[in-house]
C-alpha positions as CSV (number, residue, x, y, z in Angstrom):
1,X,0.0,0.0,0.0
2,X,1.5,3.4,-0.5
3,X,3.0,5.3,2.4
4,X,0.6,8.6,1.6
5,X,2.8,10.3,4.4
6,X,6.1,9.8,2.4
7,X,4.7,10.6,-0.9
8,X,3.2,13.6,0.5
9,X,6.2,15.0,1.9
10,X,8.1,14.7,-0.8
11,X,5.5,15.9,-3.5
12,X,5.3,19.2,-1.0
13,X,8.8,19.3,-1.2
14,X,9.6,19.6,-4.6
15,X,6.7,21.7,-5.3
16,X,7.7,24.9,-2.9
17,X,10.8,24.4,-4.6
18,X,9.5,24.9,-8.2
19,X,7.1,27.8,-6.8
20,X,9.6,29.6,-5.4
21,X,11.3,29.6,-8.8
22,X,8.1,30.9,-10.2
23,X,7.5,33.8,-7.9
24,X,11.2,34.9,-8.5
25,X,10.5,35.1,-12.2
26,X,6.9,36.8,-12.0
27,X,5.9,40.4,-11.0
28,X,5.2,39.5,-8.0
29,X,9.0,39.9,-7.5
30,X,9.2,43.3,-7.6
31,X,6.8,44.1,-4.6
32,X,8.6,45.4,-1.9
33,X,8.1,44.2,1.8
34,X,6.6,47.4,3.9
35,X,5.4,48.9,0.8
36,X,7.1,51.8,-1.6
37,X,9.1,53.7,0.7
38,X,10.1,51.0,3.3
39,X,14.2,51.0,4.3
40,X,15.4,48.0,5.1
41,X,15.6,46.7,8.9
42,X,19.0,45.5,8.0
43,X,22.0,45.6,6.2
44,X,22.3,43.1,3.1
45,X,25.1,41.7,4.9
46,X,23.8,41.3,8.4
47,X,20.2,40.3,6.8
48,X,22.0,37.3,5.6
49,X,24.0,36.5,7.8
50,X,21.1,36.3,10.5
51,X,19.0,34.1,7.8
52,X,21.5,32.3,7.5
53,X,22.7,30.9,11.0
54,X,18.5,30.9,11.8
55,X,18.2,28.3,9.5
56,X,21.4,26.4,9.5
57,X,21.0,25.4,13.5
58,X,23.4,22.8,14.2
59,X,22.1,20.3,11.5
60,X,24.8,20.0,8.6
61,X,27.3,20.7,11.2
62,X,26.9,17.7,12.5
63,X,25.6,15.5,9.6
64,X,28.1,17.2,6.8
65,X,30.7,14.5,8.2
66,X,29.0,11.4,8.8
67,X,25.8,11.0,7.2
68,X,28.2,10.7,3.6
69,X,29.3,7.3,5.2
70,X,25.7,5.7,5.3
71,X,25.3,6.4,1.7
72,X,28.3,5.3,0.6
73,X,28.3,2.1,2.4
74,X,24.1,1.3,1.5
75,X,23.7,3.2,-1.6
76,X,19.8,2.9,-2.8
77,X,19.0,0.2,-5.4
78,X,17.6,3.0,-7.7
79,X,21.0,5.1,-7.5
80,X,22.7,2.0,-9.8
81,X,25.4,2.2,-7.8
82,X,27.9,-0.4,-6.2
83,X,28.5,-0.1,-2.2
84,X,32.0,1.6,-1.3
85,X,32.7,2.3,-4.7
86,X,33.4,5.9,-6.6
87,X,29.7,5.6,-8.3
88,X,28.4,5.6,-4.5
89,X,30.9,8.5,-3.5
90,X,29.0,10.4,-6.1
91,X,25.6,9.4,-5.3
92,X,26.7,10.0,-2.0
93,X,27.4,13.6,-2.5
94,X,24.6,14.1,-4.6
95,X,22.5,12.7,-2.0
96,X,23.7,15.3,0.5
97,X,23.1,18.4,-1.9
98,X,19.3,17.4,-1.8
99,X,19.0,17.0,1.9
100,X,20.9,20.0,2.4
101,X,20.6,22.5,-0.3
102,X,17.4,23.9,-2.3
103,X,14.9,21.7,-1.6
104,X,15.0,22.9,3.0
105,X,15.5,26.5,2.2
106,X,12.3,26.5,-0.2
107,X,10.3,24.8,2.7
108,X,11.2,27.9,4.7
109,X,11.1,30.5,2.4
110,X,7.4,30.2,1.2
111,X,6.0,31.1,4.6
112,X,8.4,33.3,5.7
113,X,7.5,35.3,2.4
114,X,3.9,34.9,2.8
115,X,4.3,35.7,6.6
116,X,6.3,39.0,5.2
117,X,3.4,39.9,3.0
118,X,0.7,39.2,5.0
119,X,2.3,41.1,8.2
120,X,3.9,44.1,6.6
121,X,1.7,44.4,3.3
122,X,-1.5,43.2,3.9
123,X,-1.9,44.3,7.9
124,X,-2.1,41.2,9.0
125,X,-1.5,40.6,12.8
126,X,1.7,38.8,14.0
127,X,0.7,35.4,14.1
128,X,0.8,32.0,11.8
129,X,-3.4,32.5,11.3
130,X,-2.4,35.9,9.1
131,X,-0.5,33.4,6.9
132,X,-3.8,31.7,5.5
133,X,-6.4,34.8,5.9
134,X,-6.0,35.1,2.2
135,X,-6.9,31.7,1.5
136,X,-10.0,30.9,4.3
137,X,-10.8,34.7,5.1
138,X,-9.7,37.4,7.8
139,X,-12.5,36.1,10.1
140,X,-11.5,32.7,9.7
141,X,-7.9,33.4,10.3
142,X,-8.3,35.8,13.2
143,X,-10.7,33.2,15.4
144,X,-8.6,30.3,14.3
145,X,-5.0,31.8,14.5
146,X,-4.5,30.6,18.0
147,X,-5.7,26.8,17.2
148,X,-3.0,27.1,14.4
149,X,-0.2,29.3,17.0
150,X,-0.5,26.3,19.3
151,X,0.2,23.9,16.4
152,X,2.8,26.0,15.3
153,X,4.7,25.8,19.0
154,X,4.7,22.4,19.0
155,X,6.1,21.4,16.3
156,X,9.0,23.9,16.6
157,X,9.3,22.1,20.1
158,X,9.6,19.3,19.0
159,X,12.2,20.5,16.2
160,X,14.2,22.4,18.5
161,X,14.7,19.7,20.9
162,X,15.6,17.0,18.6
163,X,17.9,19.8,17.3
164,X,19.6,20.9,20.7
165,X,19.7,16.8,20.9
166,X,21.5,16.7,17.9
167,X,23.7,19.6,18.8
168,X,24.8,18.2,22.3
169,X,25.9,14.9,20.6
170,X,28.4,16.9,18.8
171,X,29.4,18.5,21.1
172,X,29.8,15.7,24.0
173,X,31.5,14.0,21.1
174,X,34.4,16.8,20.8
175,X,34.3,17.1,24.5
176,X,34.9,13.2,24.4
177,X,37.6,13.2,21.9
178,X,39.6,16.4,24.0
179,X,39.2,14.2,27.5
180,X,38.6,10.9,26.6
181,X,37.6,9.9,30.3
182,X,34.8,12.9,29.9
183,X,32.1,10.3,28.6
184,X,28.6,11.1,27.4
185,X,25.7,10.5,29.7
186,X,22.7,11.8,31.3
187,X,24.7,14.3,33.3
188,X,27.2,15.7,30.9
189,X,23.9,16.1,28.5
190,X,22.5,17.9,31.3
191,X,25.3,20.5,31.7
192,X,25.8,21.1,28.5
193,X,21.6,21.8,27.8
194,X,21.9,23.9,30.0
195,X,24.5,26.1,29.2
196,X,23.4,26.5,25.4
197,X,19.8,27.3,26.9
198,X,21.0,30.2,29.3
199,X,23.0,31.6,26.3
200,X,20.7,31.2,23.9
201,X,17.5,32.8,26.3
202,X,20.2,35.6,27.0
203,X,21.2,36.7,23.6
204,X,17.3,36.6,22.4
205,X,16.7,38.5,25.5
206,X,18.8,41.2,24.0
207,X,16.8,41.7,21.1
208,X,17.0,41.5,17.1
209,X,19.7,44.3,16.8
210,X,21.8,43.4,19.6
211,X,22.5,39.5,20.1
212,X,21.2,38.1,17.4
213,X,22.7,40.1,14.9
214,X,26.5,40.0,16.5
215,X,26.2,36.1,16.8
216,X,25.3,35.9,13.6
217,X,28.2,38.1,12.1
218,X,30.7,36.2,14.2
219,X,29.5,32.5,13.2
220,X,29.0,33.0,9.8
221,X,32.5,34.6,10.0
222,X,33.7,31.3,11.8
223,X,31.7,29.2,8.7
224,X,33.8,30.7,6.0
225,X,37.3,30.6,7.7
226,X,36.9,26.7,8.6
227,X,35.8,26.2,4.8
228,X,38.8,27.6,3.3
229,X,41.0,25.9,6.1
230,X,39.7,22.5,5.3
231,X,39.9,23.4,1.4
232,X,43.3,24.2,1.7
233,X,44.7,21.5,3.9
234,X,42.7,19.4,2.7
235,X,42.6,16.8,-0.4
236,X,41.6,19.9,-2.5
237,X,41.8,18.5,-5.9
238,X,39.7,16.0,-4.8
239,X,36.7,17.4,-3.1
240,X,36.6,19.9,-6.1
241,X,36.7,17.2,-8.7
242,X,34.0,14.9,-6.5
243,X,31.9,18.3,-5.9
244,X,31.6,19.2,-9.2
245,X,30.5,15.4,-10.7
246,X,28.2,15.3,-8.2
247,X,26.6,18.8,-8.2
248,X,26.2,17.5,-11.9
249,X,24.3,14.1,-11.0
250,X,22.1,16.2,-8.2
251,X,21.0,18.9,-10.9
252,X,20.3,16.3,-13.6
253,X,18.0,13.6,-11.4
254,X,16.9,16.2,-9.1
255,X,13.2,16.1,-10.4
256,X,13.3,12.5,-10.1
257,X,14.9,12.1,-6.3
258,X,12.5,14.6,-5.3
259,X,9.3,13.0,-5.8
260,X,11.2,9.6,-4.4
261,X,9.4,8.2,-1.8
262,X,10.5,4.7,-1.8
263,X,7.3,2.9,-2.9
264,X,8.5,-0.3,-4.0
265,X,12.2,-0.5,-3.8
266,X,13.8,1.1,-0.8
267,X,10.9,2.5,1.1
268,X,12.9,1.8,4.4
269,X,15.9,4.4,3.4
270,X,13.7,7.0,1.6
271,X,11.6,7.1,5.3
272,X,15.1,7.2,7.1
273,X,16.9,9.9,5.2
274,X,14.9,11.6,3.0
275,X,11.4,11.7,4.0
276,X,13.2,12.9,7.8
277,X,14.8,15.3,6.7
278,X,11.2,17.0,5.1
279,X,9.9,16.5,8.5
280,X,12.9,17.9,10.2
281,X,13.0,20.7,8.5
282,X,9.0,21.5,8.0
283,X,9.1,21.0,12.2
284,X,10.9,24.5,12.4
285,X,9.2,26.2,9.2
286,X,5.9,27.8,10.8
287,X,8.0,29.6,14.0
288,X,10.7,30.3,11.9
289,X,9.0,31.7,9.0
290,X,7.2,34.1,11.7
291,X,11.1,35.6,12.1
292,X,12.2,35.5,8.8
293,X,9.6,37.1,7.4
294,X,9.9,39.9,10.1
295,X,13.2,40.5,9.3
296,X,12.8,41.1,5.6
297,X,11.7,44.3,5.7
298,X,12.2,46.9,3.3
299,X,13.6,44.3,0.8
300,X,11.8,43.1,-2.8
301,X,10.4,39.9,-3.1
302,X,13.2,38.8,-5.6
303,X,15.5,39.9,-3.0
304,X,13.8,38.1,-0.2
305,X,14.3,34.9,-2.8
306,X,18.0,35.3,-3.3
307,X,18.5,35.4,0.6
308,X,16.4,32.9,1.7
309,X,16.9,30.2,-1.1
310,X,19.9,30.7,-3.2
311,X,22.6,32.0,-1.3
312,X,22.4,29.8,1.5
313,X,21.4,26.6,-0.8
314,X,24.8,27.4,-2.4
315,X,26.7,28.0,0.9
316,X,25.3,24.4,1.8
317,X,26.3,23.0,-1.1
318,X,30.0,24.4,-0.4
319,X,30.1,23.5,2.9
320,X,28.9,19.8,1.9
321,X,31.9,19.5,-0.8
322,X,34.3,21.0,1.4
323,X,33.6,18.6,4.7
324,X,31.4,15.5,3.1
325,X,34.0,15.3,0.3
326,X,36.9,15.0,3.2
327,X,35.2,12.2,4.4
328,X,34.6,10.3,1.5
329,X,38.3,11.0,0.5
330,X,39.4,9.4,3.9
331,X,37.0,6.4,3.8
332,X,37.4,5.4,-0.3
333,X,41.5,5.8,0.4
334,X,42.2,4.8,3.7
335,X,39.2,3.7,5.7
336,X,38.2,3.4,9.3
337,X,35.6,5.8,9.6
338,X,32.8,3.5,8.9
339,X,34.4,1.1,11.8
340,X,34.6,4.6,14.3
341,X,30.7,5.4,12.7
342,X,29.3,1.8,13.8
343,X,31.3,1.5,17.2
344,X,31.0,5.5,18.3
345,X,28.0,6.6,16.7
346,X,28.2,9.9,14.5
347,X,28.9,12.3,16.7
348,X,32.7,10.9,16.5
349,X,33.5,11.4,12.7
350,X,33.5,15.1,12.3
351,X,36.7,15.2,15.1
352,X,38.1,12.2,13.3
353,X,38.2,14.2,9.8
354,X,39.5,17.5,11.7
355,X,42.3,15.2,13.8
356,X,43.7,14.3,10.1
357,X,44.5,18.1,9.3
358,X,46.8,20.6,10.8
359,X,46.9,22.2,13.5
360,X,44.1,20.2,14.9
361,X,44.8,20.9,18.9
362,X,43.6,24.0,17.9
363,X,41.0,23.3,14.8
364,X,38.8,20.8,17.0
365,X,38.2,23.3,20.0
366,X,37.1,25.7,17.2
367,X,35.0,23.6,15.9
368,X,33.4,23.1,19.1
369,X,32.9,26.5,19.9
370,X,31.5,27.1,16.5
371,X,29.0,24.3,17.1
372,X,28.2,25.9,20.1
373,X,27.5,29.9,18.7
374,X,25.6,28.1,15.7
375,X,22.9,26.4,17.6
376,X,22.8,29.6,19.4
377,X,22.4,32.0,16.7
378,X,19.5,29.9,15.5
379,X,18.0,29.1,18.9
380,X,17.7,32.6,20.2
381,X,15.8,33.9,16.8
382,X,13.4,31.0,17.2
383,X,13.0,31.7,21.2
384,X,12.1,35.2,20.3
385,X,9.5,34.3,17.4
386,X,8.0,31.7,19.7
387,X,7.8,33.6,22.9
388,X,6.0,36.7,20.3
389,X,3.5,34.4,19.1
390,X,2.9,33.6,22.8
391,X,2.4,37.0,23.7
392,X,0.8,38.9,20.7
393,X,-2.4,39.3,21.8
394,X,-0.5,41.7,24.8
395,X,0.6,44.2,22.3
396,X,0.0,43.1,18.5
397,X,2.1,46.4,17.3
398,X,5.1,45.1,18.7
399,X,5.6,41.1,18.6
400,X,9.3,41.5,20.9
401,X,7.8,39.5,24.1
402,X,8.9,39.5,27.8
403,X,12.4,37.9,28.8
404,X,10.2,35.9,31.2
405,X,9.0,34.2,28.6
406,X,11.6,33.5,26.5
407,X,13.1,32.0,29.6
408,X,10.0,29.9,29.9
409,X,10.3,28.4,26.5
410,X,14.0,27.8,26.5
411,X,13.5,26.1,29.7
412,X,11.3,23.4,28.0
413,X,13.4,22.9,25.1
414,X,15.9,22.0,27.1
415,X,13.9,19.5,29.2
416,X,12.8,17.9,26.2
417,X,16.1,17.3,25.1
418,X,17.7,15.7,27.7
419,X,14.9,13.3,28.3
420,X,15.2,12.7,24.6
421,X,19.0,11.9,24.8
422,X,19.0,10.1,28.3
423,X,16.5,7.5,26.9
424,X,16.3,8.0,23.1
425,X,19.9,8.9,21.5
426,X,19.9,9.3,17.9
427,X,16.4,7.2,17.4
428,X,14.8,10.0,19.9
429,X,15.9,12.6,17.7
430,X,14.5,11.0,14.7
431,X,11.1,10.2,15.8
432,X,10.6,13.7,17.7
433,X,11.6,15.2,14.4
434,X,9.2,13.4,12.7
435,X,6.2,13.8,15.2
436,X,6.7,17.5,14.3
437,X,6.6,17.6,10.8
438,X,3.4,15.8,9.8
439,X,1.5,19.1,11.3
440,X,3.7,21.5,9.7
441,X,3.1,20.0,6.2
442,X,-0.3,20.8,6.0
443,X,0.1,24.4,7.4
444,X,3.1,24.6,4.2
445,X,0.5,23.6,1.9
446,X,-2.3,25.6,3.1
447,X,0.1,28.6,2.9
448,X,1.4,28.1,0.0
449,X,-1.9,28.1,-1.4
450,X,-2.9,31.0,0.2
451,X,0.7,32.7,-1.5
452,X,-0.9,31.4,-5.0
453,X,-4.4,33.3,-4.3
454,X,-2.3,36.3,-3.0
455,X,-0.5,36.2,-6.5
456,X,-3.1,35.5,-8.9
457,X,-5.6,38.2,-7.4
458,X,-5.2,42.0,-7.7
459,X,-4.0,42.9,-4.9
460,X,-0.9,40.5,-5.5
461,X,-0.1,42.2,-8.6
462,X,2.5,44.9,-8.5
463,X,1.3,47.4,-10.7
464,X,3.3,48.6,-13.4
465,X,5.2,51.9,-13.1
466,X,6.2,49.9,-9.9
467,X,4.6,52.3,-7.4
468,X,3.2,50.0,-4.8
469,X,-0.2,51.5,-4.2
470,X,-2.0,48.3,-3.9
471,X,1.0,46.9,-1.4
472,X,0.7,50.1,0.8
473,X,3.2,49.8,4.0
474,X,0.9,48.7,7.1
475,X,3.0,48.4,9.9
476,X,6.6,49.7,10.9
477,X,9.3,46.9,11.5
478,X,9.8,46.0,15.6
């Protein structure tokens, strides 16, 4: 029988994908966020940089290094390709452009743009029921929106926490590899939760300008210095030649591994990797999309689609060649690292690849610290959209909540993670992730219906001497 679940997450999938392309090539681009004469909230450089360490989390940190490794060593039957061999290296690769690149950041972008739209153009209040008033009405949305809030919180729960999980693996693994007598356990887990949640409630505490935005700036600073380290001292030639062959193979069966769902050969991996990772990622989209789309201010549509899709898909797709290609290099030439993966779990292949460069005493403490700030940077932005939704109905022209709580919602985060790593490990992770995804895929394709009826009606049309009267600025940012 077919798994309807599966097949609908991955239809979704690839359709915000090939919507997003559509609304970048339309008028519709030219709208501009706040209406006519709105300046942006931030800098081009700082706007991406926030967008981008929001949505990056701690997720292809962690998986950049290891997940590689599974493919290569249980290739699907559809891919053609041998185990261990350099058809399954490019696979592989390939593999990890889909789960990392366009396909997630089109999943968040098409309600964080309708969210941007709705709250800035349209007047919409600050809440996930202004994203599908144009679809089912204002009245509809406005005595529903809380129903949908509610739904919303969950799931980014549930996201978060299998996402802090995810984060304190890696880092009890680094720890572990530093002080090999520092083990992991429910303690260590403990200590470490609760140091990323004070300094994650702190910095959103600060607010948009002040925390957020210097986090940001620093990680993403961190990101591109450990890229070109690891390019340079690394098997260079190599990764580029792999990275290339494989960006190839992604672009050319991308239509075709989108809409995989496993029916009939292979349903098992397509619901471990692929159909996850839809889940994963739709788990943060609602909450999230509430913060992108605040932040967007002042910028076009067609800008808002170059920030929020393309320039990070392509940094993930650097940052997969750089670190996944590494690891395929060490494992095809001189293996081992699928003996560490089965006897030490993931969370001990990243420090394995760093340990092989230079200078590692001092690469794998940065690493660490960078794994640290970038489940921060994305924590805190989250915290403060959730805790707003919480506390909109207070003060609707201004969605920046009490530090109270922020602390409140942090504080449950947390919890949730460490029960989910003191009796779940990895497995936790996976089936929290999926528990909040299901709900969030209907809420993506509601809105992005909803985007549709904004686009196709008059009001979604921007007019043509580009003036904006029908997209008239409703609110200024907060």
């Amino acid at each position: 029988m077919l798994d309807l679940s599966a097949w609908l997450f991955s239809i979704t999938a690839f359709g915000m994908v090939v919507l997003i392309i559509i609304i970048f090539l339309t008028r519709f681009g030219s709208i501009r966020i706040g209406g006519q004469d709105a300046k942006p909230l931030l800098s081009r450089w700082s706007w991406f940089t926030v967008i981008l360490c929001t949505t990056i989390a701690i997720g292809v940190l962690f998986w950049a290094a290891a997940e590689p490794l599974y493919h290569l060593n249980q290739p699907t039957q559809g891919s053609g390709a041998n185990p261990n061999t350099y058809s399954a290296m490019r696979f592989s690769l390939a593999t990890m452009f889909m789960h990392w690149s366009f396909t997630p950041y089109a999943l968040y972008a098409v309600p964080a743009l309708m969210f941007a739209i709705t709250y800035y153009n349209l007047g919409q209040p600050f809440s996930l029921g202004s994203l599908l008033a144009p679809l089912l009405g204002d009245a509809f949305a406005r005595r529903w929106s809380w129903l949908i809030d509610i739904i919303a919180l969950y799931t980014l729960v549930a996201g978060m926490s299998a996402s802090l999980g995810t984060g304190i693996l890696a880092l009890a693994g680094g720890l572990h590899h530093i002080l090999p007598e520092l083990t992991g356990g429910s303690l260590l887990y403990g200590c470490l939760i609760g140091l990323v949640v004070c300094t994650f409630v702190i910095s959103a505490s600060s607010g948009l300008m002040k925390g957020i935005r210097i986090l940001s700036d620093l990680n993403v600073k961190f990101f591109i210095f450990l890229i070109l380290f690891v390019l340079i001292t690394g098997p260079t030639v190599f990764m580029l030649d792999l990275g290339l062959e494989s960006l190839g193979d992604f672009l050319v069966h991308f239509a075709e591994r989108s809409v995989f769902s496993g029916e009939g050969a292979d349903g098992e991996w397509a619901r471990q990797w692929t159909v996850f990772y839809w889940a994963n990622w739709l788990a943060w989209t609602p909450v999230t999309a509430l913060f992108l789309g605040r932040i967007a201010y002042g910028y076009t549509v067609r800008d808002f689609i170059v920030m929020n899709f393309l320039l990070p898909s392509l940094f993930a797709i650097c940052w997969i060649t750089i670190f996944s290609g590494t690891t395929l290099h060490i494992q095809f030439y001189h293996q081992g690292l699928l003996t560490l993966l089965q006897s030490s779990g993931p969370e001990a292949i990243t420090y394995a690849i760093l340990e092989t460069l230079p200078w590692s005493r001092f690469i794998i403490p940065f690493f660490l610290l960078l794994s640290f700030v970038s489940f921060v940077t994305a924590a805190d932005s989250n915290t403060s959209a959730m805790s707003s939704m919480s506390t909109s109905g207070i003060n609707p022209d201004n969605p920046e909540s009490r530090t109270s709580v922020k602390i409140i919602w942090g504080s449950l985060i947390g919890a949730m993670a460490w029960i989910l790593l003191s009796r779940g490990g990895i497995e936790g992770i996976k089936m929290l992730s999926n528990l909040g995804g299901f709900p969030a895929l209907i809420l993506e394709i509601l809105v992005a219906m909803a985007l549709i009826k904004v686009i196709i009606t008059r009001k979604g049309r921007a007019p043509a001497n580009n003036s904006n009267d029908n997209f008239v600025k409703a609110k200024p940012p907060r």
